[in-house]
C-alpha positions in Angstrom: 0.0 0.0 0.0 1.7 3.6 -1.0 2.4 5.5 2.3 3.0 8.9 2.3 6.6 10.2 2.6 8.4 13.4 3.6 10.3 13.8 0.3 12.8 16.4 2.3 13.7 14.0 4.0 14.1 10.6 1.2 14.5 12.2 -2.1 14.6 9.0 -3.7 11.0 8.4 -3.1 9.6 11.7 -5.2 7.6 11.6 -8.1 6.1 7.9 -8.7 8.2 6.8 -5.8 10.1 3.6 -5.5 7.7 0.5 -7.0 8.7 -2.8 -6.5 6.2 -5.8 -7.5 6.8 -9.6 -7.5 4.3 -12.3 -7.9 3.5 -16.0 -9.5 0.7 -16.9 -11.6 -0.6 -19.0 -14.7 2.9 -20.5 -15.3 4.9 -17.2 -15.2 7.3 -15.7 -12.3 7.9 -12.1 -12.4 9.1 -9.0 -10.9 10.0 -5.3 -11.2 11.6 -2.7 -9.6 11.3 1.2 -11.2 13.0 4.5 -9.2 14.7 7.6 -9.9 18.2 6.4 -10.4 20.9 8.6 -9.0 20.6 12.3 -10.6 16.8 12.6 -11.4 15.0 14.3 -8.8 12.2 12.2 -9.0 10.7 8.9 -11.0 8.6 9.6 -14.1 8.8 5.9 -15.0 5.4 3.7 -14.2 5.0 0.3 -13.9 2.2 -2.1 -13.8 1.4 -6.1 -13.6 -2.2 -7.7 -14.6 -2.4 -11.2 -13.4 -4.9 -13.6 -15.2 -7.6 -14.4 -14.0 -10.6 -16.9 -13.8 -12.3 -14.6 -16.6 -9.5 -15.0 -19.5 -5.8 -16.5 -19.2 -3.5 -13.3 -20.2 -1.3 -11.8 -17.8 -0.4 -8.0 -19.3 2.7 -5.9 -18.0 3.5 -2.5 -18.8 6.1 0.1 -18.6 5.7 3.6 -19.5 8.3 6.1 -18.5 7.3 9.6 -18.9 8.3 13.2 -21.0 7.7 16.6 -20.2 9.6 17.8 -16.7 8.9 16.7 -13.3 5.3 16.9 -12.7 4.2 16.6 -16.4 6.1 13.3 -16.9 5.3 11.4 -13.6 1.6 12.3 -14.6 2.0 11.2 -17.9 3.5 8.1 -17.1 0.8 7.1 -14.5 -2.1 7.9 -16.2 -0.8 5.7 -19.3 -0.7 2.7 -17.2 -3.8 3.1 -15.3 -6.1 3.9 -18.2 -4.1 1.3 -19.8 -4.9 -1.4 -17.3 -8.9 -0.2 -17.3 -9.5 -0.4 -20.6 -7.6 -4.2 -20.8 -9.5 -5.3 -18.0 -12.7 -4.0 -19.8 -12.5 -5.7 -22.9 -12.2 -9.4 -22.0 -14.6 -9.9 -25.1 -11.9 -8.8 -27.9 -9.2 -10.6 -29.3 -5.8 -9.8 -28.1 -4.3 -7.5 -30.7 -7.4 -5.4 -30.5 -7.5 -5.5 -26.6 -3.9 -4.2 -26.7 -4.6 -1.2 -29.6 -7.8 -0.2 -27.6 -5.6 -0.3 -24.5 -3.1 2.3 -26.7 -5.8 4.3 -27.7 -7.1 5.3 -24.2 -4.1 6.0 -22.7 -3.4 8.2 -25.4 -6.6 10.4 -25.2 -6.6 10.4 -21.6 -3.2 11.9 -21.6 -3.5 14.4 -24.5 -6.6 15.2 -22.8 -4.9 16.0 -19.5 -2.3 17.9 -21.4 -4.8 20.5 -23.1 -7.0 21.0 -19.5 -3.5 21.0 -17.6 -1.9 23.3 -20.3 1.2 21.3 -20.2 2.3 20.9 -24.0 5.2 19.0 -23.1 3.4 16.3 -21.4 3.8 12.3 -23.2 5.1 8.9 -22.4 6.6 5.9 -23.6 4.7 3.2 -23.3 5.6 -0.7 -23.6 2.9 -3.7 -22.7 3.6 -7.1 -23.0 0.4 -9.7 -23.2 1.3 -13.3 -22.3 -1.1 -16.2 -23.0 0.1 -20.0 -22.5 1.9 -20.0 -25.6 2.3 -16.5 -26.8 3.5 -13.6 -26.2 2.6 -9.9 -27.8 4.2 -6.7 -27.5 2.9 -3.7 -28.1 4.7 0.0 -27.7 5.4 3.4 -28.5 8.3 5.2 -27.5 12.1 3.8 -26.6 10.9 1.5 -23.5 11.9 -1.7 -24.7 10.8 -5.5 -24.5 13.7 -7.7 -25.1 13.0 -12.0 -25.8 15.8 -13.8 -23.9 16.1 -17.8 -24.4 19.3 -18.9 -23.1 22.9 -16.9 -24.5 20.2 -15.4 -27.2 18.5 -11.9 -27.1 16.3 -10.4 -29.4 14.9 -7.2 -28.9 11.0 -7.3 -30.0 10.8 -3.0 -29.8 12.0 -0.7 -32.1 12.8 2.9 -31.1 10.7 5.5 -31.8 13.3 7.8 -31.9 15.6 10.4 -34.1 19.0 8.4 -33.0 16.7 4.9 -34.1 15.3 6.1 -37.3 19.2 7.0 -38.5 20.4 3.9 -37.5 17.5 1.9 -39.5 18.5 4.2 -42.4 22.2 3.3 -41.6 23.4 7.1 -41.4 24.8 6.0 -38.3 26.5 3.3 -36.3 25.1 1.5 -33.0 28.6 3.3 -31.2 27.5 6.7 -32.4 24.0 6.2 -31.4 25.1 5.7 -28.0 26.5 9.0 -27.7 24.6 11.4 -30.2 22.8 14.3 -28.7 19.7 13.7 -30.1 19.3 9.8 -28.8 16.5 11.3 -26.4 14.4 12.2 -28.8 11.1 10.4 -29.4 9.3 10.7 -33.0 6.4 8.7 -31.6 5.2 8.7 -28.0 1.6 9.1 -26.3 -0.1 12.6 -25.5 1.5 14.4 -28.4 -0.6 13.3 -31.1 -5.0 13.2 -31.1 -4.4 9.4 -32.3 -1.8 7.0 -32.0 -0.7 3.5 -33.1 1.3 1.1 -31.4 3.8 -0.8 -33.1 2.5 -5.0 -32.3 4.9 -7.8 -32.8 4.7 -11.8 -31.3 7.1 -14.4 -30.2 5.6 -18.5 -29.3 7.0 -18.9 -25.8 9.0 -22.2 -24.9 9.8 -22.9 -21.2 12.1 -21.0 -19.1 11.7 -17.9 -21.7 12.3 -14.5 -20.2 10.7 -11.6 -21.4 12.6 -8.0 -20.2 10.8 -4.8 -20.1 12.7 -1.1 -19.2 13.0 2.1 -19.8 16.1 3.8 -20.9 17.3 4.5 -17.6 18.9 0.5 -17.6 18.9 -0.2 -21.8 21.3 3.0 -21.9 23.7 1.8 -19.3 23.5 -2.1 -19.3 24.1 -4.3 -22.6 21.8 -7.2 -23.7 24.4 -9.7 -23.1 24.8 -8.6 -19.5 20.9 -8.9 -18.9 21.2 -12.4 -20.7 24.5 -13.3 -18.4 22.6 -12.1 -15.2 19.8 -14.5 -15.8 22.1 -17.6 -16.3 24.2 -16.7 -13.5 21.2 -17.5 -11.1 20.3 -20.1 -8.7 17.8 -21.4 -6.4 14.3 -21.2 -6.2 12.3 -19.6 -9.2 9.8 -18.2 -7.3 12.7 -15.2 -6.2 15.5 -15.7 -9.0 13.7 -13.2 -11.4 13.5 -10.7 -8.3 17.4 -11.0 -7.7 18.0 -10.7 -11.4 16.1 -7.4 -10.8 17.7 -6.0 -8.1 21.4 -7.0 -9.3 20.5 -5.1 -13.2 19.4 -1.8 -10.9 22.6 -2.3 -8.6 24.7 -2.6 -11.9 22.8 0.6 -13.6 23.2 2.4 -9.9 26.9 1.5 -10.3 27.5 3.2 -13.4 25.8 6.2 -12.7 22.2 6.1 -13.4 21.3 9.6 -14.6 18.0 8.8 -15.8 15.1 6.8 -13.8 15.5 3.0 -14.0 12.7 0.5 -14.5 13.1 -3.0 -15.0 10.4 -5.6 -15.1 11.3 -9.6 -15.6 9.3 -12.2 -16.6 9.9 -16.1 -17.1 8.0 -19.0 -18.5 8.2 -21.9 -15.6 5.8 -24.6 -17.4 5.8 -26.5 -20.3 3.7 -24.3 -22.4 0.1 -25.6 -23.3 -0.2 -26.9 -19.8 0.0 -23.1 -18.3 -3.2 -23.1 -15.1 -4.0 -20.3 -13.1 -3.0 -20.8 -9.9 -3.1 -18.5 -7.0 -1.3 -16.1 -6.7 2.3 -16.9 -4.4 5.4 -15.1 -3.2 3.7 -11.9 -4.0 4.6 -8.7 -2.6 3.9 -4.6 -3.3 5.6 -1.5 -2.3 4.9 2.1 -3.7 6.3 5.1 -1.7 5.3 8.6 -2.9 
């Protein structure tokens, strides 16, 4: 349950606050962890888990982080998510894809409708939602939060950027090397709030067992490699239930370590049953904190 906090007295906890979630649930173990890094003044990332239920076997996840300034982008970011997560849980009668577009489409009226009543013109997020049957796994997104597919030593990145730096590499004007460093890397050419109607891009992977899907904002992606995220998973032990959670917390301490200017969220999720055999099952080593 969020609890209030003095933020002149933790900094760390302005903003959307520190939000760490962890749960099982219809064959899948995940877990996230999303706060302001080391330099931001507060978090403008959001992040969000849906469990299935008795009603329809998907689990959705999401990760928005947010544009604008300090009180413009932690709004931003928010309201994504939670209009997000209504309208999913509202549709149980449409097929995936359009239960994901629909999903997209609210969140981006709510927050371009915010922006105008609020007059903040700056005001947009990223946003990346991942939809996970028994057997299949969707992505939608706009923006530079990014869903990465990790099976074993092998990473594939399902997002692409919606930004200036990404569109020049896809044109090959530039290198992946000068990408990292180019001034205008930060610049989105799609995101949600900016535009009266948006569409997010929509890709799908089949799911074997022990697949990990990998959700985050730029705040680790910018710091931490896809091998290294790969690595970290392999180099874990011990019981599934809180091996995603360390992976977590030791890709934040390595993002923390090299400086983490931006706001850092990252959100793990792995495949634990054969898939086809994937049963809801209640929910287990499940725990929620949000300061703010």
């Amino acid at each position: 349950m969020a609890q209030a906090s003095d933020w002149s007295q933790e900094p760390r906890l302005r903003g959307n606050g520190l939000m760490l979630d962890s749960g099982a649930n219809a064959g899948l173990t995940w877990s996230f962890r999303s706060d302001r890094g080391l330099v931001r003044e507060s978090n403008e990332d959001y992040a969000l888990v849906i469990e299935a239920d008795e009603g329809r076997n998907e689990s959705l996840f999401l990760v928005a982080d947010g544009l604008g300034g300090h009180a413009a982008g932690e709004v931003a970011s928010r309201l994504a998510v939670e209009t997000a997560a209504v309208a999913w849980r509202s549709s149980l009668d449409k097929p995936t894809k359009a239960r994901l577009r629909n999903a997209f489409r609210m969140a981006n009226q709510a927050i371009f409708d915010e922006a105008l009543s609020a007059h903040q013109n700056g005001m947009a997020t990223t946003l990346t939602a991942l939809a996970i049957s028994s057997d299949m796994a969707l992505v939608a997104h706009v923006g530079d939060s990014r869903c990465y597919h990790i099976r074993g030593r092998k990473v594939e990145q399902l997002t692409t950027d919606h930004s200036q730096v990404g569109e020049m590499m896809r044109r090959g004007l530039i290198s992946p090397a000068e990408a990292a460093s180019h001034p205008a890397r930060s610049v989105l050419t799609r995101c949600l709030g900016r535009e009266f109607a948006i569409t997010p891009d929509i890709t799908q992977r089949p799911l074997l067992k022990d697949d990990v899907l990998l959700l985050c904002s730029d705040g680790l992606w910018d710091l931490v490699s896809p091998q290294e995220m790969a690595l970290a998973l392999q180099n874990e032990d011990g019981d599934p239930a809180n091996q995603v959670a360390n992976v977590v917390e030791e890709l934040n301490k390595l993002a923390i370590y090299r400086g983490a200017p931006d706001n850092v969220t990252i959100m793990i999720v792995r495949v634990e049953r054969e898939v086809g055999s994937i049963q809801l099952t209640p929910s287990s080593s499940r725990w929620f904190k949000r300061s703010s």
